[in-house]
C-alpha positions in Angstrom: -81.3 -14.8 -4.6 -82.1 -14.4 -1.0 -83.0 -17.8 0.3 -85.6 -17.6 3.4 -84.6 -18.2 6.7 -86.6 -16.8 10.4 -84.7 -13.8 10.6 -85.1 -12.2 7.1 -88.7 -14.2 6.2 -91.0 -10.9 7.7 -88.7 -8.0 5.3 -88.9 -10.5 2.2 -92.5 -11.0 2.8 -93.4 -7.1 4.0 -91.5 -6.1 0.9 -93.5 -8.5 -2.0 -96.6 -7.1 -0.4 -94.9 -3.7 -0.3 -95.6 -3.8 -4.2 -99.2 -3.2 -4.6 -99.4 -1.1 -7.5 -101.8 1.2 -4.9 -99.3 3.3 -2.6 -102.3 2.9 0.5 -102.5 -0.9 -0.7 -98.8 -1.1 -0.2 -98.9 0.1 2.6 -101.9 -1.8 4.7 -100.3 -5.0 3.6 -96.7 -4.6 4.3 -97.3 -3.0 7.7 -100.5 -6.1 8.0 -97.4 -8.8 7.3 -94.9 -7.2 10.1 -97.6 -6.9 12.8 -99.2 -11.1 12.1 -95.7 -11.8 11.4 -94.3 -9.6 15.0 -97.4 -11.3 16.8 -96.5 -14.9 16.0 -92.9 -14.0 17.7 -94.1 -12.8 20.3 -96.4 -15.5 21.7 -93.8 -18.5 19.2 -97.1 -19.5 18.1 -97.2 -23.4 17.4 -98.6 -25.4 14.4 -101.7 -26.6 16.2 -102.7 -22.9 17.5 -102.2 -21.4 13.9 -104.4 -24.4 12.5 -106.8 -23.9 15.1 -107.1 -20.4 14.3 -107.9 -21.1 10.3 -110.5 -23.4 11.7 -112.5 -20.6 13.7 -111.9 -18.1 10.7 -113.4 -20.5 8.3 -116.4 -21.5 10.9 -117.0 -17.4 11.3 -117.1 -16.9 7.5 -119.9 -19.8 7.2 -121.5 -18.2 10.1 -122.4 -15.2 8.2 -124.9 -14.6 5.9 -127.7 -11.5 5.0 -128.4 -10.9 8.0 -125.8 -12.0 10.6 -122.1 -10.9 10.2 -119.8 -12.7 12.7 -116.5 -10.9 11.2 -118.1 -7.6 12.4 -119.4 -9.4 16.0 -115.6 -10.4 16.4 -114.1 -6.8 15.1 -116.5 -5.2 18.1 -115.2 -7.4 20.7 -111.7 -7.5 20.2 -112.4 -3.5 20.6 -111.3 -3.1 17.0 -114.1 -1.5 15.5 -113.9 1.1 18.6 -110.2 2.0 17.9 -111.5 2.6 13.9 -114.6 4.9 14.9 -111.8 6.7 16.9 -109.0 7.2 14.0 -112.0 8.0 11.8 -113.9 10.3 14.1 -111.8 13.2 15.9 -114.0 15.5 15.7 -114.7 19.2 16.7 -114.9 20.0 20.8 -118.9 20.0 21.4 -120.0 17.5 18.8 -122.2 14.2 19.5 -119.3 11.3 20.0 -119.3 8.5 17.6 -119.7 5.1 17.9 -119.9 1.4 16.6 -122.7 0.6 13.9 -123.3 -2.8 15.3 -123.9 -6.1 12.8 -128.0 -5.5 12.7 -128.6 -2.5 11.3 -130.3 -2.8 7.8 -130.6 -0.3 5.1 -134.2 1.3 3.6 -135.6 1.7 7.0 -138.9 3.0 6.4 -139.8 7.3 6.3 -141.4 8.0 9.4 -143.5 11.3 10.5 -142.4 13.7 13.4 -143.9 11.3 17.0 -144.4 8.0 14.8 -144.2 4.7 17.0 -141.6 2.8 14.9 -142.4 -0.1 17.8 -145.8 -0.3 16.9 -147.7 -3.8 17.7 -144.3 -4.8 19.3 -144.8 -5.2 23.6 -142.8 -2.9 26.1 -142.7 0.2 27.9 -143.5 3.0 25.7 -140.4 5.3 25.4 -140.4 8.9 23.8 -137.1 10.7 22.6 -136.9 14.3 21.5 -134.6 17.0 20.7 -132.9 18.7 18.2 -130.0 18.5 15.7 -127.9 21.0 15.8 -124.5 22.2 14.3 -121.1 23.0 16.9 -122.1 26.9 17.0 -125.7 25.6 18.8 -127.9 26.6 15.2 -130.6 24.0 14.5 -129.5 21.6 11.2 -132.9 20.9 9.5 -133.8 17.8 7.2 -131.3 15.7 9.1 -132.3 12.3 8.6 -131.9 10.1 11.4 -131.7 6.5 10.5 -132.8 4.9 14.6 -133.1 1.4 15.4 -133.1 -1.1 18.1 -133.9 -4.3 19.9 -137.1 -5.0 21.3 -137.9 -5.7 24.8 -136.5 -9.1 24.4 -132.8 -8.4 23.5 -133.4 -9.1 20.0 -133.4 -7.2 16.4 -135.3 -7.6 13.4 -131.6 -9.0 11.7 -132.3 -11.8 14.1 -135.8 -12.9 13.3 -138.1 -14.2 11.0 -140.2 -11.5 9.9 -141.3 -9.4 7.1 -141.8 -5.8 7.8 -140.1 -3.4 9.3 -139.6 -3.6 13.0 -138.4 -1.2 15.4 -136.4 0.5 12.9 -137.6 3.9 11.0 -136.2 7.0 9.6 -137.0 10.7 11.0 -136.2 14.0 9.6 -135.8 17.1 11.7 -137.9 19.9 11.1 -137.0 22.7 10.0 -135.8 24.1 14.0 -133.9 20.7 14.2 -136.5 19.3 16.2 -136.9 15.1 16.0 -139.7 13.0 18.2 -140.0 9.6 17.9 -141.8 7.0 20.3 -140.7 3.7 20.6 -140.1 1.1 23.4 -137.6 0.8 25.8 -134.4 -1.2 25.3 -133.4 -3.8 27.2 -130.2 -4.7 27.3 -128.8 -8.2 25.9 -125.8 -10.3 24.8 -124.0 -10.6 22.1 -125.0 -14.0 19.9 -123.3 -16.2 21.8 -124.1 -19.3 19.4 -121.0 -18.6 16.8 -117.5 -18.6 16.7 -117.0 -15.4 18.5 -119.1 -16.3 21.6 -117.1 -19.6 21.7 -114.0 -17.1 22.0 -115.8 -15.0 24.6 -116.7 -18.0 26.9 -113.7 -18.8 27.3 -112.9 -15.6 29.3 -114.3 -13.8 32.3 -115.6 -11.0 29.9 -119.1 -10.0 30.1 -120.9 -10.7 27.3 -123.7 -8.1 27.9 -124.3 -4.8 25.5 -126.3 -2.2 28.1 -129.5 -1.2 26.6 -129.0 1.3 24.1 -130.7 2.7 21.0 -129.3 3.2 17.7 -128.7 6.3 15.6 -127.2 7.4 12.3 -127.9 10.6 11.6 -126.6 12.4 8.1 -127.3 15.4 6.6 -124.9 16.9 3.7 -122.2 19.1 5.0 -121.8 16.9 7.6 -120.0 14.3 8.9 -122.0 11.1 9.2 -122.7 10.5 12.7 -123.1 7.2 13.7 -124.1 6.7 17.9 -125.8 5.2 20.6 -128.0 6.5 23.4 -127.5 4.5 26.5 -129.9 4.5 29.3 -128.7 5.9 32.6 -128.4 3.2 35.4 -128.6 0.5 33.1 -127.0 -2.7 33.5 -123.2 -3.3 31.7 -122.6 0.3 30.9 -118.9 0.0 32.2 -118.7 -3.4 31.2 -119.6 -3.0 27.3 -118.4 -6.2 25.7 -118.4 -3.7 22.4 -116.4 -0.8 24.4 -118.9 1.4 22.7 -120.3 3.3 26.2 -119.2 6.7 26.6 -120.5 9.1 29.0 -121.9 11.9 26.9 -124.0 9.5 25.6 -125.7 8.1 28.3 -128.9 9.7 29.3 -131.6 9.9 32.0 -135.5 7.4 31.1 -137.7 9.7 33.2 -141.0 8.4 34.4 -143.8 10.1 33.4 -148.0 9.1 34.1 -149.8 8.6 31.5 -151.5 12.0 30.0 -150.1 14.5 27.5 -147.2 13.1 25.6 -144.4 14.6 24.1 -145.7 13.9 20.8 -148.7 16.4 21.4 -151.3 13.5 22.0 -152.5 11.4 25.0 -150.9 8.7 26.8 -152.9 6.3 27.9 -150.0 4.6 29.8 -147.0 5.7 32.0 -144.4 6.4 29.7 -140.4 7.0 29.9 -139.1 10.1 28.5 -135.9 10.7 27.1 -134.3 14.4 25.9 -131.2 14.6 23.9 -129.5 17.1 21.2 -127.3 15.8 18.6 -124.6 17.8 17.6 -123.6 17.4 14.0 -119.9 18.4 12.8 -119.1 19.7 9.6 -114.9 20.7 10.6 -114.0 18.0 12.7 -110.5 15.8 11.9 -111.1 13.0 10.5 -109.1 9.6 10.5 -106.4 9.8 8.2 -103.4 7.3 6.7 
């Protein structure tokens, strides 16, 4: 019998979990016992310290419910959900970089028609995107859905509110040359909920716990990877200072004024707009994560 002492504790532990009947199982949890086990070394974490971190696990877990999910917030901002998009998203040279989902997007956004205002009836500066999906060699990828949503001009999503409908949330399909428009409002950017567990964490550091305004996209079409991405708007606030580390340069793009009159969408403005341009580029060769 081998009796536990510090020095063999993290092999006898590493190997029970080492005997998940699943080989990937197996592995997650022996190598997840060497690195807590490596980490509490490291820093000779105390009793009070390890308690106190059960405590702000159990106050994150009661902090989520169907429409807020704190684990994710705290995955995001420990850059951990970054580093995962990465492993899981090496993809071919050309195509659209991926990024984090975010803990407010919500599935069965409604259909919406080619120039729809998914912010309709909510305030802001109207905002029109367009472009095309495309494939790596440059050829358009019709029927791609794109799955776009955002907050509103306030910092805040639909997750976060009282309401009933859908709100600045829709889904487009490109037409048949790839082409997507849709008119919405422009972002603004915002912080992180700061009334949980994680913004505890966060205020007790100098990081910034401003996201720079950005609009959501998941965009899937069979064939190809599922993209999922932000568009960031050029000179905004934060963008090197992303409390998600989700800003990367190709996806940061010029809001060009425009007076109001013909619109992108082929009808008329009655109001200065902003106007944004911007191809996706689907992949359906790149390397994905593996074990």
């Amino acid at each position: 019998m081998a009796f536990v002492t510090e020095q063999n504790l993290t092999d006898l532990a590493a190997e029970r979990w080492g005997s998940a009947h699943d080989p990937r199982t197996a592995r997650l949890l022996s190598a997840l016992v060497r690195h807590l086990h490596a980490f509490a070394r490291e820093v000779e974490l105390t009793e009070d310290e390890w308690m106190s971190a059960i405590d702000w696990l159990t106050a994150t877990g009661h902090t989520c419910d169907d429409k807020r999910q704190e684990f994710i917030l705290a995955s995001d901002v420990l850059g951990l959900s970054t580093l995962v998009v990465q492993l899981n998203n090496r993809l071919s040279p050309g195509a659209t970089p991926a990024t984090v989902l975010g803990p407010f997007h919500i599935d069965g956004s409604p259909p919406a028609e080619f120039g729809h205002d998914m912010a309709e009836g909510v305030r802001g500066t109207p905002l029109y995107l367009t472009g095309r999906v495309l494939d790596t060699e440059g050829e358009p990828v019709p029927g791609a859905v794109l799955d776009v949503w955002q907050a509103d001009a306030q910092g805040a999503y639909e997750a976060q509110l009282d309401v009933d409908e859908a709100r600045l949330r829709a889904k487009y399909r490109a037409r048949q040359d790839g082409a997507y428009c849709l008119r919405t409002i422009a972002p603004l950017g915002y912080t992180i909920p700061m009334d949980g567990p994680v913004g505890e964490l966060v205020d007790r550091t100098d990081i910034s716990p401003f996201r720079p305004a950005h609009i959501h996209f998941l965009i899937e079409e069979p064939g190809y990877a599922r993209l999922i991405t932000h568009l960031f708007r050029e000179g905004a606030d934060h963008l090197a200072t992303d409390v998600v580390f989700g800003t990367k340069d190709a996806l940061v793009v010029p809001f060009v004024e425009r007076p109001a009159g013909p619109a992108p969408d082929g009808r008329e403005s009655t109001e200065p707009y902003l106007y944004a341009e911007y191809d996706f580029v689907l992949d359906s060769g790149g390397v994905r994560g593996g074990s």
